[in-house]
Every structure is written in structure tokens, then in C-alpha cells.
C-alpha positions as CSV (number, residue, x, y, z in Angstrom):
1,X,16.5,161.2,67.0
2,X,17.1,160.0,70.6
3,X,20.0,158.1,69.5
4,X,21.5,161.5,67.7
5,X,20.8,163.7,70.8
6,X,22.8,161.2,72.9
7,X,25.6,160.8,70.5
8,X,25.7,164.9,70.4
9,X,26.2,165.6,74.5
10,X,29.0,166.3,74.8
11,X,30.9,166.8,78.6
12,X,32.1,170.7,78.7
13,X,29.7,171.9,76.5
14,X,28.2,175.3,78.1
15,X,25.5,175.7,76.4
16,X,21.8,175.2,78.0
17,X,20.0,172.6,77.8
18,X,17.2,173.3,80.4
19,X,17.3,177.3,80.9
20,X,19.0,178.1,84.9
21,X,18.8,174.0,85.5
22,X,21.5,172.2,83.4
23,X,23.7,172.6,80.7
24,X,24.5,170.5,77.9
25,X,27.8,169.2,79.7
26,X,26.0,168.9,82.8
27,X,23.2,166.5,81.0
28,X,26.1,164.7,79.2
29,X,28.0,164.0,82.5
30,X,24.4,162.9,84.2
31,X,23.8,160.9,81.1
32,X,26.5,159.0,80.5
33,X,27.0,158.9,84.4
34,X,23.1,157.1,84.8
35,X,23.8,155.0,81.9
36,X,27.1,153.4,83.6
37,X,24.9,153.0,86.9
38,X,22.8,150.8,85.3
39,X,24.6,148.8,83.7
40,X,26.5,148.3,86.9
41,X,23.0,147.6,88.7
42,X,23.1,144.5,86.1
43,X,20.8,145.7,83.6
44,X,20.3,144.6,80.0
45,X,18.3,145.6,77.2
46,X,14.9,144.1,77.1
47,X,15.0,145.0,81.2
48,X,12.3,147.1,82.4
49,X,12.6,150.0,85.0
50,X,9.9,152.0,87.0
51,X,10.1,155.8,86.8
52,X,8.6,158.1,89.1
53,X,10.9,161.3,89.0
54,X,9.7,164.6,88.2
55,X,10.5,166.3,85.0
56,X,14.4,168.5,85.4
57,X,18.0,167.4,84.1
58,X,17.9,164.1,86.1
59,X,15.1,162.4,85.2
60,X,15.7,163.4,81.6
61,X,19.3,161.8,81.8
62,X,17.9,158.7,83.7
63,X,15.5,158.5,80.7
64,X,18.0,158.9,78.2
65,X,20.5,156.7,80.0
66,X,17.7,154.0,79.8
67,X,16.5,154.4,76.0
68,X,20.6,154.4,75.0
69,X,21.0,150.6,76.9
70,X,17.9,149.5,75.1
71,X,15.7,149.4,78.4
72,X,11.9,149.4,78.7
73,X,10.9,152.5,80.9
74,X,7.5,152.0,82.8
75,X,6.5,156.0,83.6
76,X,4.7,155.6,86.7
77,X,2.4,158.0,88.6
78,X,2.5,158.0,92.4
79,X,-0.5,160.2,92.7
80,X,-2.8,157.4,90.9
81,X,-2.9,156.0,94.5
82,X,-1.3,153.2,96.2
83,X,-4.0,150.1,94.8
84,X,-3.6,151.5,91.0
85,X,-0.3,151.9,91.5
86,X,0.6,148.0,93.0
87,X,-1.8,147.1,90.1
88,X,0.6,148.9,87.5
89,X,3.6,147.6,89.2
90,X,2.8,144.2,88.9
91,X,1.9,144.6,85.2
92,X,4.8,146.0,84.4
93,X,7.3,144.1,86.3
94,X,10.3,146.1,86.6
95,X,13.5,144.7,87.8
96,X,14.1,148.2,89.3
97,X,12.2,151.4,90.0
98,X,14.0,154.7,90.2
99,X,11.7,157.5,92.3
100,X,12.8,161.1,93.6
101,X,11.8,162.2,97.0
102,X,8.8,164.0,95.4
103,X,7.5,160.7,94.3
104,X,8.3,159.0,97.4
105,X,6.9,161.6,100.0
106,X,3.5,161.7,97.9
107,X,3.3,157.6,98.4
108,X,4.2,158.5,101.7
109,X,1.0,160.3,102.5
110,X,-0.9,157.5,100.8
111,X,0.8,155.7,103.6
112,X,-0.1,152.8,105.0
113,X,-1.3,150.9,102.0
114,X,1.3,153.7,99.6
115,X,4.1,151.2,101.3
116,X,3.0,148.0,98.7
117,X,3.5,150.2,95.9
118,X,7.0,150.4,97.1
119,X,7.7,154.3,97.0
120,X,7.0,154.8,100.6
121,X,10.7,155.4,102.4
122,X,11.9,151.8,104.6
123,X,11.2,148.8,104.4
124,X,10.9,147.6,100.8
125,X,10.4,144.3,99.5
126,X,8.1,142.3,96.5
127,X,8.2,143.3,93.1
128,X,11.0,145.5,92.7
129,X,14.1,147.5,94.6
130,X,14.4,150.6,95.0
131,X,16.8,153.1,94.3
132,X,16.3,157.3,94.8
133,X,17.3,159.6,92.4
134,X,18.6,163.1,93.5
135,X,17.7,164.4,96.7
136,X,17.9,161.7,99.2
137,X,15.0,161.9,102.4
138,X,15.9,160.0,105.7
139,X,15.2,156.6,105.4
140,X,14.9,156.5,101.6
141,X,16.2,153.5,99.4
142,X,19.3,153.6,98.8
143,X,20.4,156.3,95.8
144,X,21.1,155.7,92.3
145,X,24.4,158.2,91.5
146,X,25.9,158.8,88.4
147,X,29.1,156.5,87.7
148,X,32.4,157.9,86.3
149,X,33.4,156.0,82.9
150,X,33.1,155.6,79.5
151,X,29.6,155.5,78.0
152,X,28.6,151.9,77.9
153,X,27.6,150.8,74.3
154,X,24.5,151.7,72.7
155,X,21.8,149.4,71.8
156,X,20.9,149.3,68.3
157,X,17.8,147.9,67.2
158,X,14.2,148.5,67.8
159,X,12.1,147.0,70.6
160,X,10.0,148.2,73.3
161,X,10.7,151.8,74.6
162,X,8.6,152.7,77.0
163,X,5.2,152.0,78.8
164,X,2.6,154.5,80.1
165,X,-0.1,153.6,81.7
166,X,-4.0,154.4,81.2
167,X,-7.3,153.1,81.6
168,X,-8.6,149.8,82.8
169,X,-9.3,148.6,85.9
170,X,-7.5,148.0,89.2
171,X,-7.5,144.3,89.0
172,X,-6.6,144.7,85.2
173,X,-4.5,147.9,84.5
174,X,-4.0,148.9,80.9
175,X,-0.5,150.2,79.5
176,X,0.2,151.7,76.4
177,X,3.6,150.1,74.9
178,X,5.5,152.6,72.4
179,X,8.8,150.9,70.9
180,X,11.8,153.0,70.0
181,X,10.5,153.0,66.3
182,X,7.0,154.8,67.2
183,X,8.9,157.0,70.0
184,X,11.2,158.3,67.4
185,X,8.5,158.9,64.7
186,X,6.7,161.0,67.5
187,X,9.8,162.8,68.4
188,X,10.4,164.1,64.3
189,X,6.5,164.6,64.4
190,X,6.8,166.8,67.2
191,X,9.8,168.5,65.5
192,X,8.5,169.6,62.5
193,X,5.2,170.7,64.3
194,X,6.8,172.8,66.1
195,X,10.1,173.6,64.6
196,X,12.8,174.5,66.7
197,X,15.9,176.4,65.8
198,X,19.2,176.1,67.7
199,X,19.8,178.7,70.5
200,X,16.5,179.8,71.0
201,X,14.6,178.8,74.2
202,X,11.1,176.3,73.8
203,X,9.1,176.1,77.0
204,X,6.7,173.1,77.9
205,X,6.3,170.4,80.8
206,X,6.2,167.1,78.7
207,X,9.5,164.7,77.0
208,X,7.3,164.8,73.5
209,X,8.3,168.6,73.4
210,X,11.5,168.8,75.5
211,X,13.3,165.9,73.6
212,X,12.9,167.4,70.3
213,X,13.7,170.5,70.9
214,X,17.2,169.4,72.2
215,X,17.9,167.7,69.8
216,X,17.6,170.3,67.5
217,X,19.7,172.3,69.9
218,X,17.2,174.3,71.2
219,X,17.3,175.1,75.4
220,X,14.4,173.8,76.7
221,X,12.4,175.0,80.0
222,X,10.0,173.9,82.7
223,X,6.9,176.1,83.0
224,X,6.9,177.4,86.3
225,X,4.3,177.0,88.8
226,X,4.8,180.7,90.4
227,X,5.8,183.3,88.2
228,X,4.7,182.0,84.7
229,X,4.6,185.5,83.1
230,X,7.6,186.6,84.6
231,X,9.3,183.4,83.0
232,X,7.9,184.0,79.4
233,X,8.8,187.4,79.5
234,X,12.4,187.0,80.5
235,X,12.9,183.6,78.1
236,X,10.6,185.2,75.1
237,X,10.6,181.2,73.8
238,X,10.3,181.1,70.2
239,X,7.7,178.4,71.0
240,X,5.4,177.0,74.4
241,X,3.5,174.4,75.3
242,X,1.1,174.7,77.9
243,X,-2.3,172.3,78.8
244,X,-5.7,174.4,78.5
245,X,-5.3,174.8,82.6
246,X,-2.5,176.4,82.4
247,X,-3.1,178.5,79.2
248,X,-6.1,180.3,80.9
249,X,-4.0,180.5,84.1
250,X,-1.2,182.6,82.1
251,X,-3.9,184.3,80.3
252,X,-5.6,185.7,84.2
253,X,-1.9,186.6,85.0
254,X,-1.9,188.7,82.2
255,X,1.0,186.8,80.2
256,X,2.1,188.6,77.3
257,X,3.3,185.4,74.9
258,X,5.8,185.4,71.9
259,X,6.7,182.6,69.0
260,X,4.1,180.1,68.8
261,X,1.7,178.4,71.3
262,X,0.6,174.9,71.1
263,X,-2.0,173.2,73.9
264,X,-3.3,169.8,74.3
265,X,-3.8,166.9,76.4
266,X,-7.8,168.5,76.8
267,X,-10.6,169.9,74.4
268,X,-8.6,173.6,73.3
269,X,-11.4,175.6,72.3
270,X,-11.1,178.1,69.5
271,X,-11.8,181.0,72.4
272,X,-9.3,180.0,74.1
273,X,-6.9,180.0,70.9
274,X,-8.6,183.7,70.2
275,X,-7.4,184.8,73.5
276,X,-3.8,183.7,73.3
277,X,-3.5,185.3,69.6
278,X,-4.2,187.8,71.7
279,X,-1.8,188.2,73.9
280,X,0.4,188.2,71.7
281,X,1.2,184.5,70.1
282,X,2.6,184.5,66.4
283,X,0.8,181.6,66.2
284,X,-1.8,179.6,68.4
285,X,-2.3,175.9,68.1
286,X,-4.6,172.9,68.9
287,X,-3.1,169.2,69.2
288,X,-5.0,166.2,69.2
289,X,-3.5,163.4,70.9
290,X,-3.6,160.2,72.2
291,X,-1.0,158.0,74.9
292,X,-1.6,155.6,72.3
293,X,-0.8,158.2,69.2
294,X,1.3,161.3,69.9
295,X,0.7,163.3,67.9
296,X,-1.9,162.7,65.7
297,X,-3.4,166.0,64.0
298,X,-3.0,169.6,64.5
299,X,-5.1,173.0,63.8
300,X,-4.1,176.5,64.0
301,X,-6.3,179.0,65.1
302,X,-7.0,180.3,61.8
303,X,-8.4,177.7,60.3
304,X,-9.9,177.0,63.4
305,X,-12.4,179.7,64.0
306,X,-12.9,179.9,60.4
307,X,-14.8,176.3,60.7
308,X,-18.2,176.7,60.6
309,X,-19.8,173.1,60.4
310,X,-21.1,170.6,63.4
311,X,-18.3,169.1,66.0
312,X,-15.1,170.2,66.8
313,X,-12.3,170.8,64.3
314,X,-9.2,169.1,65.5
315,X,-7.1,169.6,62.3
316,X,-5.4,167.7,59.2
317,X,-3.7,164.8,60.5
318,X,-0.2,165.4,60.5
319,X,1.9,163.4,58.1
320,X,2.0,159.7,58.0
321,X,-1.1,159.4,60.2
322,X,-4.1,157.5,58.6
323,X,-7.4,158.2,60.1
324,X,-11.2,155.8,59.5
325,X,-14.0,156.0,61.2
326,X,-15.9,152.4,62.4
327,X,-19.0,151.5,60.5
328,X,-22.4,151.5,60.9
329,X,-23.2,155.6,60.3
330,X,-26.4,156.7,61.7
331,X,-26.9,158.9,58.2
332,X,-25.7,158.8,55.1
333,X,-22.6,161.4,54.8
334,X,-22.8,164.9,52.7
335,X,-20.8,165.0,49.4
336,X,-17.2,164.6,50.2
337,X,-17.8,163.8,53.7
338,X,-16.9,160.5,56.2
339,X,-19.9,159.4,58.1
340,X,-19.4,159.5,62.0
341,X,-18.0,156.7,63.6
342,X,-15.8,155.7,66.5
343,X,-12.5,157.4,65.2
344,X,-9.4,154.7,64.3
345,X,-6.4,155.9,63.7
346,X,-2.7,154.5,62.3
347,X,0.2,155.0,61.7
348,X,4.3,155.5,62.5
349,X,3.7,157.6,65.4
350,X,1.0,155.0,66.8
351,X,1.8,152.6,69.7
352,X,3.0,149.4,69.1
353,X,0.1,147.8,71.7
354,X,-1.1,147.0,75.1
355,X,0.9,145.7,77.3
356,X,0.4,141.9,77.4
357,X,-2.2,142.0,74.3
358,X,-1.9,141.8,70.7
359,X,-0.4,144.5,68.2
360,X,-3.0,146.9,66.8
361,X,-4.4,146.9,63.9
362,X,-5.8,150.5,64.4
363,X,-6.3,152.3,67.3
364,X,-9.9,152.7,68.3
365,X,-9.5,156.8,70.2
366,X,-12.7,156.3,71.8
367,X,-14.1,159.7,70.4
368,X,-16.8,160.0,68.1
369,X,-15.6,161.3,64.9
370,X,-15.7,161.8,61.1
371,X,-13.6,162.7,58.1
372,X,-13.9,165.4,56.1
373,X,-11.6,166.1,53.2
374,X,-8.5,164.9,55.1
375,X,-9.5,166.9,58.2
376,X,-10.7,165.0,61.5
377,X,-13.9,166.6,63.3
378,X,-14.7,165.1,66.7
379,X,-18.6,164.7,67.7
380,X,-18.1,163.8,71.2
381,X,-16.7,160.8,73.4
382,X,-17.3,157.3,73.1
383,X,-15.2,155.9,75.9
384,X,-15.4,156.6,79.9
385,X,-12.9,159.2,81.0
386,X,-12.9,162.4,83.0
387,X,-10.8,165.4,82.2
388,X,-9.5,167.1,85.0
389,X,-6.8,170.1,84.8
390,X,-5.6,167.9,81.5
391,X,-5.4,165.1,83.8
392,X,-6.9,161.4,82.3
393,X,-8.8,159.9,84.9
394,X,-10.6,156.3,84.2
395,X,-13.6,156.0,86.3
396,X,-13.1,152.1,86.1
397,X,-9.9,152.1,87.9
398,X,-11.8,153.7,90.7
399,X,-15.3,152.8,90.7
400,X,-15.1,149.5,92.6
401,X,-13.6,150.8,95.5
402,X,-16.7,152.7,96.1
403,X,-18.7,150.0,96.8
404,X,-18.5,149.4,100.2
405,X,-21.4,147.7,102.6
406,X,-25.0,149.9,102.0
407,X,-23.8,151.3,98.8
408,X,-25.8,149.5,96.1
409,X,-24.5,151.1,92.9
410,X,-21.7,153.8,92.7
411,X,-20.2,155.9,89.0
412,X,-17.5,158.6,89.1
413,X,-18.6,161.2,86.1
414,X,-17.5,164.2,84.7
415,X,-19.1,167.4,85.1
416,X,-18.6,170.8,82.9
417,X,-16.4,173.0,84.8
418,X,-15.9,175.5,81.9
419,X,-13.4,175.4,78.5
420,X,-12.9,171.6,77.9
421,X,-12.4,171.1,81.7
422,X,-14.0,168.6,84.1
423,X,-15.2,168.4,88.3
424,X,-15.1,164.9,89.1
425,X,-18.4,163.6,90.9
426,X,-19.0,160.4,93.2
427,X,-22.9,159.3,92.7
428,X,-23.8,156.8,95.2
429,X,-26.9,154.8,95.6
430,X,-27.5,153.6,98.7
431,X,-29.1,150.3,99.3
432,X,-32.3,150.0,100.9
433,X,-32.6,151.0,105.0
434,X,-28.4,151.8,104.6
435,X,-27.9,155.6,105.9
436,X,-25.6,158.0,104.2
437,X,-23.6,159.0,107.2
438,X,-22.9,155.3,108.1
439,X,-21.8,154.8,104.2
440,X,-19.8,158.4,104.2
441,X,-17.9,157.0,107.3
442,X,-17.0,154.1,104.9
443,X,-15.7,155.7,101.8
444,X,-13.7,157.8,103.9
445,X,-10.6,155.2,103.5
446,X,-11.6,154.1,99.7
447,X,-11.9,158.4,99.0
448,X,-8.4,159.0,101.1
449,X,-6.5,156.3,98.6
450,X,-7.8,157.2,95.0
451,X,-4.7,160.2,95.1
452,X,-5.4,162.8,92.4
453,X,-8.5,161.1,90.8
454,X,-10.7,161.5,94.6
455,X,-13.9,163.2,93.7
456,X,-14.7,167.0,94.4
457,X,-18.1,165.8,95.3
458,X,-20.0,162.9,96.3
459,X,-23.8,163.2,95.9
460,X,-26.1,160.5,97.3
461,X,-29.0,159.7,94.6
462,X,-30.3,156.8,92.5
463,X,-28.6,156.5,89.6
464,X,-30.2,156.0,85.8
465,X,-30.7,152.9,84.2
466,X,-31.1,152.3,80.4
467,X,-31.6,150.0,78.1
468,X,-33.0,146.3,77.7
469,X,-30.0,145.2,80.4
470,X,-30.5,148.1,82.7
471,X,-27.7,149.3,82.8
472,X,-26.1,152.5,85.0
473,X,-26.8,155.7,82.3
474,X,-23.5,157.2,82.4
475,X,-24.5,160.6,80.5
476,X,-28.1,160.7,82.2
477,X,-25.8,160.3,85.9
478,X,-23.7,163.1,84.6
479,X,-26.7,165.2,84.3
480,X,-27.8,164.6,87.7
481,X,-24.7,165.8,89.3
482,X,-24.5,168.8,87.0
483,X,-27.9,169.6,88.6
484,X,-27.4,168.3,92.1
């Protein structure tokens, strides 16, 4: 599909391809422009870049650019703060990394530590150079422009695609490796989800939608920040994608929607679904997926609310997805039913592995699950992760910064902030005769570089064992901030 999109651009061509941003000449000129520039930096297929470049008609060439030379693109997240981030960088290895000003001035207010993740503005050296895309701030690396000449040959052949990062810990990041094969099977997945006819606008904020929806010759747009329901009502998109956040922040502004609705990237609630029929959706749906498998299963609001038995409905899987369930079932499963179990799942839209590990055989989601007649009902979450505003945050990436001197044990856990969505709490245990001010005075720094996973609150109490090993009780020191 990717291939076909890039093949299509064509220089001249008026027509939009993100609504008041770019049109389709414009993206073929950046395109084939990027895609010169880095061949001319020296790059080959097999190569890996670093991206940190928000979402608009450059980094969308610079990712097609990439993907049509055959390079590996490491998606990296400047806001993860700058010890994740060095972490990830040196994981990944790029031979270059491409960052707007955007990226670069939030590393800059990481700063001074932000400057070894090798965003921050002068002085760069270590893992990678650095080159700035667009907009250029004083000081900055030096820019990557777009090179006149014909479009360099394509690479044809499967391989790595792209790497995104997610859970693990600082000293061991974890990084989600899709090849071109299981990007391009989530691209026609995503198409014939949501089905996309030429001409007519699609809104969302993510690549898996955008992508697809060009290439079907569909405009695409950017949900605004400011002025959401103003945007839907002038675009009247045949189809949107917004997270849960930002469905219920269009829903307070009154938002009157047309076409069809999709959310996901959180828990979507039937309600919530309910409420957006409401205002005036065709159609409103539920995805389930996963960095590792995008997408995986589907649910319309329908069928939805009209689900009456224990869990949460997420959908039939959509086609070509395989879904099982780990053994050992606490009791034995109704007629027709799979017993719960840690939820695998398989497929051509799955990821190819983790970076530096072997292939999977299946993917284990971490959610608790079952299978019932083809349709996946989740029971709850086996693995640690905090949802905020549809953000992933990994309390192990985080948690051993928190111990500092006088701190004897310290969690980050998730607590209910209402519909799916999460308030991120520090417990900390002090150690015997340490004070809490002494200790607050030195999480300050640790707190100041965790970027957009720091805590809302930090409570001071002992936190719950369990078990024969004694363990911290995640769930029981979730509780305990809920109530604290």
C-alpha cells in the first residue's frame, strides 16, 4: 500500500492531501525531495533513522521518504524524558536522527541531562547526528532540506520497517519491530475498517489512519487542539478518529459528528459510544489494539451495548487475526465458550518481534481475556501499565529512579480518573528515621526528568506485600492511593 501511495504522488497535483496543510504535489515534491536527502546523507536500506517530528506534511514525507529507500524508522518520543530516551537511543542505534524544533525545545527543558539524548540544540556528539526538520531554532543541528532530483530507486523486498518503543526498563528498553510486511497488512486492515472513498476528508492524529486513507485518495486532517468542533463541522469527514480523551473533550464542546467514529488506544466504554451516536455519528466504533498488533478486533456500538455477559466486549477479530488464550483456566468454560487466560494473539498485522529478541510465536497482550464464539471479551489487565489521556506509561521504566537515599520501596500505579482513563500516583515508603521532606527534596530532580509520565501525586505510605516472596501488591497499592 505504502509502496502504491508513493508511486501515485505525483508533483502538480492540486488535490489535498492534509486539508489547509499540503497538497498532493506538495507531499510529492517533500517526498521525493527527503528521499534524495537521504540518500545523499549516505544512507542504505537496512540503515536506521531516529524520528522525533510531529505529525503534518513533513514528517509524513520524511516517513515515506524512509519506508521507499528500505530504511528502519525508530519513532522516538522526546517527552519519555531524557534517561528513557538515551536508553531507547542506544537500543536502536540510528545512524541519524531527524527532530523538529518541537522535539528539540521539549528536550531542551529536560535540559541538562535532555542534552545526552541528543535533541537538545549545540553541541551534539555520541550515538547519532543530528539533522532538524522544518523550522530551524538558533543553534539547532544543522537542517535536513528536501533535494531537487529524480526519485532515487525504490527498495523492493521485505525487512524491518519501523520500531516503536514501549515497556521495559531504563537499563533495558523494549521496542516493538514491525517489518514492511506487517506494516502493510495493518495499513489494508485499517482500510477496510474504516473505508475511505476518494475526495472525501478522514480526520485522526495517528499514520495507521492517515496512511490509508491517502492512499485511497482520501484528504486526510489533523484534529485540532483549539477549535475541534469548528473543524468537524466545516470538514464534515466521512470518518474520525479520536482517543477516548479527546472524544469526551468534543463531546463537552458540544461537537456535532458526521460519517463514522472510531476510538482507541484506551478502554472505549459503550457510554461513551452511546454519547457519540448521539451527536450525531452514523456509526460509532471501539478498536482494540496493541504496538505490537494494529489492529486487532473491532466492535460497533450496536453490538456493543447489546452485550450483556461478564468483561468487556472488544469485538470479532478483524480478518486474518487468530486470537488463544494461555492455559491453566480457573473454571471450566460455559458451552461454546474459551476459558480466561492471558490473551495471545497472531497474525499478518502482528509484529515481527522485539528488538534484539526472538520472532514471536504469539503475542502475549498482557490483558486477561477469553474467547467466545469468535469474539474477544477482556477481563482485566495482566501486565503493569498506566493509561493516561491514551498515553502508555510503564511504571518500570520509571520506578527505579524513585529510589533515592531514605526511600525504602517506591510503585508508580494507576488510579480511576473516570471512562477508561488513569491519574498517575508515586507511593513511597520511606525507610526507617528518613523524613518525607528530606526525601521530597530528593525526588525533586528524579520527578523533573520522567517528562510526560511524572506523577500527579506522590503519597508517602507503606506499601502492600503479598505472597510467599513478599512482594510489593501492585493492585492492593493502587487501592491505597485511590483512598489516600
Amino acid at each position: 500500500m505504502l509502496t502504491d501511495l508513493i508511486g501515485g504522488l505525483r508533483e502538480g497535483d492540486d488535490r489535498p492531501a492534509l486539508a489547509g496543510r499540503a497538497t498532493r504535489g506538495e507531499l510529492a515534491t517533500l517526498t521525493h525531495g527527503y528521499a534524495v536527502a537521504l540518500r545523499s546523507a549516505g544512507l542504505v536500506a537496512g540503515d536506521t533513522i531516529g524520528l522525533a517530528v510531529r505529525p503534518g506534511a513533513r514528517s509524513l514525507a520524511t516517513l515515506l521518504a524512509a519506508y521507499h529507500l528500505g530504511l528502519r524508522i525508530a519513532v522516538l518520543d522526546p517527552t519519555a524524558g531524557p534517561d528513557v530516551l538515551s536508553a531507547r537511543l542506544a537500543l536502536a542505534a540510528p545512524r541519524l536522527i531527524l527532530a523538529d524544533a518541537a522535539a528539540q525545545a521539549v528536550a531542551g527543558r529536560l535540559a541538562p541531562l535532555a542534552r545526552r539524548a541528543h535533541l537538545a540544540l549545540p553541541a551534539l556528539s555520541g550515538l547519532a547526528p543530528v539533522r532538524t526538520i522544518g523550522r530551524r531554532l538558533p543553534g539547532a543541528p544543522p537542517p535536513l532540506r528536501p533535494k531537487p532530483g529524480p526519485l532515487p530507486p525504490g527498495f523492493d523486498g521485505d525487512g524491518d520497517a519501523v520500531i516503536v518503543f514501549t515497556s521495559g526498563t531504563t537499563s533495558r528498553p523494549r521496542a516493538v519491530v514491525h517489518t514492511r510486511g506487517s506494516l502493510s497488512a495493518g495499513m489494508t486492515a485499517v482500510r477496510d475498517l474504516v473505508r475511505p472513498v476518494p475526495g472525501v476528508p478522514v480526520l485522526g492524529g495517528t499514520f495507521f489512519v492517515l496512511l490509508p486513507s491517502l492512499a485511497a485518495g482520501a484528504p486526510v486532517a489533523l484534529p485540532a487542539r483549539r477549535g475541534l468542533a469548528r473543524q468537524i463541522r466545516n470538514l464534515t469527514p466521512q470518518a474520525t478518529y479520536l482517543t477516548p480523551p479527546q472524544l469526551r473533550a468534543a463531546l463537552a464542546a458540544g461537537v456535532r459528528f458526521t460519517g463514522r467514529v472510531y476510538s482507541g488506544s484506551a478502554p472505549v466504554s459503550a457510554g461513551l459510544l452511546r454519547a457519540v451516536r448521539a451527536a450525531g455519528a452514523d456509526e460509532a466504533w471501539g478498536v482494540y489494539a496493541l504496538t505490537e498488533v494494529f489492529p486487532a478486533a473491532a466492535v460497533e456500538y450496536a453490538e456493543k451495548s447489546a452485550f450483556t455477559g461478564a468483561g468487556d466486549l472488544i469485538g470479532t477479530l478483524l480478518p486474518g487475526v487468530t486470537a488463544a488464550v494461555s492455559p491453566a483456566p480457573t473454571e471450566p468454560s460455559a458451552e461454546g465458550a474459551g476459558a480466561d487466560g492471558e490473551l495471545l494473539l497472531s497474525g499478518p498485522t502482528a509484529a515481527d518481534r522485539y528488538l534484539g529478541e526472538e520472532p514471536f510465536a504469539a503475542v502475549r497482550t498482557g490483558d486477561l481475556g477469553r474467547v467466545e464464539n469468535g469474539r474477544v471479551i477482556l477481563g482485566g489487565r495482566l501486565k503493569d501499565m498506566i493509561l493516561r489521556g491514551a498515553e502508555n506509561i510503564y511504571p518500570g521504566l520509571y520506578e527505579p529512579s524513585l529510589h533515592v537515599p531514605g526511600v525504602e520501596l517506591a510503585l508508580l500505579v494507576g488510579v480511576p480518573a473516570g471512562d477508561g482513563d488513569e491519574r498517575v500516583v508515586a507511593v513511597i515508603q520511606p525507610a526507617a528515621n528518613a523524613g518525607e521532606p528530606e526525601i521530597r527534596a530528593a525526588l525533586r530532580e528524579p520527578l523533573s526528568r520522567m517528562g510526560a509520565a511524572r506523577p500527579d501525586r506522590v503519597v508517602f505510605a507503606p506499601i502492600p506485600l503479598a505472597g510467599r516472596s513478599r512482594k510489593p501488591d501492585r493492585a492492593a497499592t493502587a487501592r491505597l492511593a485511590a483512598t489516600a
